[in-house]
N, C-alpha and C positions, 0 to 999 in steps of 0.2 A: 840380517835382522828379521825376524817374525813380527811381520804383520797384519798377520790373519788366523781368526781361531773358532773354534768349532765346540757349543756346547752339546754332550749328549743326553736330550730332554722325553725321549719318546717314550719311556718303562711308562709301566703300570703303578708302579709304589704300592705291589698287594700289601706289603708288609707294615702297610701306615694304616692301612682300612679301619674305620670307615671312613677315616679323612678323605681319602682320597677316592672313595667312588663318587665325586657330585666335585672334586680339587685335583687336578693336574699336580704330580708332585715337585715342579716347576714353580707353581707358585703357592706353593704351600710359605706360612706365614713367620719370619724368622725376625723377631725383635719387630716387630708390624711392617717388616719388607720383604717382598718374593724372593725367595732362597735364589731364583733364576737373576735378582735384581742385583744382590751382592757381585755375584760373576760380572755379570755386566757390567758394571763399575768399577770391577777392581782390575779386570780387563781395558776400559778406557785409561783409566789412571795409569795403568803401565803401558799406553799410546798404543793399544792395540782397537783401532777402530770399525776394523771388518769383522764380523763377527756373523757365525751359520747355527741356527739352531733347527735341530730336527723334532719335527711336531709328531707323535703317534699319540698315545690314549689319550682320548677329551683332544686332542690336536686343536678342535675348533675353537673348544674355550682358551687355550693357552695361545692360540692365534689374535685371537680375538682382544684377550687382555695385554698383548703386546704391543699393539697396534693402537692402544689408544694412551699407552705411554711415552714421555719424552725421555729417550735415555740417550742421547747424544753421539750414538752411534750408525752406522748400517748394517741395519740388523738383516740379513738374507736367512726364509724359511723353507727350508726342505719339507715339504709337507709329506709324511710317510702315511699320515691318518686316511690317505688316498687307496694307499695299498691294501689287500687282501688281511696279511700277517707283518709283525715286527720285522723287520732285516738285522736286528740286533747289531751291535757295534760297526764292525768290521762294513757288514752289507751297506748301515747308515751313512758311513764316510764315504762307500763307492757310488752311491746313490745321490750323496750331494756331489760329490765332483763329476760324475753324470749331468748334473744340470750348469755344472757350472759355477755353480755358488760356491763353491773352492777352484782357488787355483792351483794350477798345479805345481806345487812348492809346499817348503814344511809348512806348518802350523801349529795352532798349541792346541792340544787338547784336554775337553774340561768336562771331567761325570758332572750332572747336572745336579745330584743329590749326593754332594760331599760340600763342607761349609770349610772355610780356612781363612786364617789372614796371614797367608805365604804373600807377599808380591808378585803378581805372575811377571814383572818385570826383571826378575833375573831368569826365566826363563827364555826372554826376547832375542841373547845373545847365543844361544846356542845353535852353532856350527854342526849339522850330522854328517856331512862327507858322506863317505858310503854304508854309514848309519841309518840303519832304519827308523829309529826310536831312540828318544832321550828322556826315561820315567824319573819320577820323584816321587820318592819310595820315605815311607814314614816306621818308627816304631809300631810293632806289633800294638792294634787296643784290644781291648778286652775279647771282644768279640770274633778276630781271630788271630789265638795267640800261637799258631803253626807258620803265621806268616805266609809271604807268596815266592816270592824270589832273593836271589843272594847277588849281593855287591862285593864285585871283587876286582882292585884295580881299576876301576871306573866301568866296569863292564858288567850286565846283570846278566844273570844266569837260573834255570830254573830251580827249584830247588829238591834236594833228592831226598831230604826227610825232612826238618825241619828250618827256619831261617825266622832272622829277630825282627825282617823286613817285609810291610806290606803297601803292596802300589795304591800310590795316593789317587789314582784317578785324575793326574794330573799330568802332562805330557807333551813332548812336542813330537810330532810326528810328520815322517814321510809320505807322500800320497803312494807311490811306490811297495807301502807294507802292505796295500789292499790289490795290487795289481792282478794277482790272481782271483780276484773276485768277479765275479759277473753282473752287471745291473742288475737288481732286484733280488740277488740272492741271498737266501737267509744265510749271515755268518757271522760267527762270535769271533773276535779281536784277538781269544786268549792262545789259538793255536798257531794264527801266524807271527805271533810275538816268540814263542816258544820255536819255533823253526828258526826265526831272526838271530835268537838268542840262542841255539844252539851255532849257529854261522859267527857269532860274534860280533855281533849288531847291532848289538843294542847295548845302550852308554845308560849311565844314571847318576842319581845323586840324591842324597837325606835332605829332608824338610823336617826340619825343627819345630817350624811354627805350630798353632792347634790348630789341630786339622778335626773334621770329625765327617764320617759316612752317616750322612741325617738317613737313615736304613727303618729307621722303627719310629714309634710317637716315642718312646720314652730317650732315646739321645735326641730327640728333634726339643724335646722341652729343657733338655741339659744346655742343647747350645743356645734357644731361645732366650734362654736364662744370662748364658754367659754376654753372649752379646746384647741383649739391655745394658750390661753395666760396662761396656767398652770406654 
């Protein structure tokens, strides 16, 4: 059973500017609640109570505002805003279980600027064996309709031209998939997933629910919207 998970909060959010040069796009404002607060909540509710968020841009603000919140859980922070440059995904994960603040066991993994009401709680029961990664992979939106990866037979694979499927940024993962990473090394997530997934290692499955990549103001004010009226 997974219980322990891992939001990844340290981007920049260029793409929301200016909101986010003086706002962490962490807590940027979703129906009057930190996009970072929904996770955290929807993460307790599915009895996941450990929970590691890694702090880079503004770090100290989105430190700062978490810290004077009650959200019901143990929140441990990876402060990257320490470091020189981003370590990006992959670096971030080897950089918290360097401290410790993961254990070494799965976990679920969560983009910190995608909104959803999936239950992370059917995620809790998944089993990776000698699985690296178990994604949850959504319909193409608009924004990219080339898709990322192909499900086939429960197993993802990369994609060699096109697919109807793009990774929700949601996931449970192996500590094991960053193994070859070094403490503090800058590295992105998408190539050791793509080595996994050519081994055969990586399992998946569709999310139905709305999901949306809060990526820009204008689907940040779509979901704003939607979720006022929930």
């Amino acid at each position: 059973m997974i219980t322990q998970a891992m939001i990844l909060s340290a981007g920049k959010g260029t793409r929301m500017r200016p909101l986010t040069l003086t706002t962490p796009k962490p807590l940027v404002l979703v129906a009057g609640k930190p996009l970072i607060v929904w996770h955290i909540e929807r993460l307790r509710q599915a009895g996941i109570s450990d929970i590691v968020i890694n702090a880079g841009y503004l770090g100290d603000v989105l430190i700062q505002a978490l810290s004077q919140m009650t959200l019901g859980v143990n929140l441990h922070i990876s402060d990257e805003s320490v470091l020189d440059e981003p370590l990006e995904t992959a670096g971030g994960i080897r950089y918290a279980l360097s401290q410790g603040l993961l254990a070494h066991k799965p976990f679920l993994l969560v983009n910190g600027d995608v909104w959803t009401t999936t239950d992370f709680g059917r995620f809790r029961a998944v089993t990776l064996g000698d699985r690296l990664a178990h994604l949850g992979l959504v319909a193409n939106p608009e924004h990219n309709p080339d898709g990322d990866f192909v499900l086939n037979d429960g197993k993802v694979y990369p994609k060699t031209d096109k697919s109807d499927l793009t990774f929700s940024g949601i996931s449970v993962m192996s500590p094991d998939i960053v193994a070859d990473v070094a403490v503090g090394q800058i590295a992105p997530l998408a190539p050791y997933l793509r080595q996994a997934m050519n081994e055969h290692r990586i399992s998946g499955e569709i999310i139905s629910d709305t999901w949306v990549d809060v990526g820009t103001l204008e689907r940040l004010a779509w979901v704003d919207n939607f979720a006022k009226n929930l």
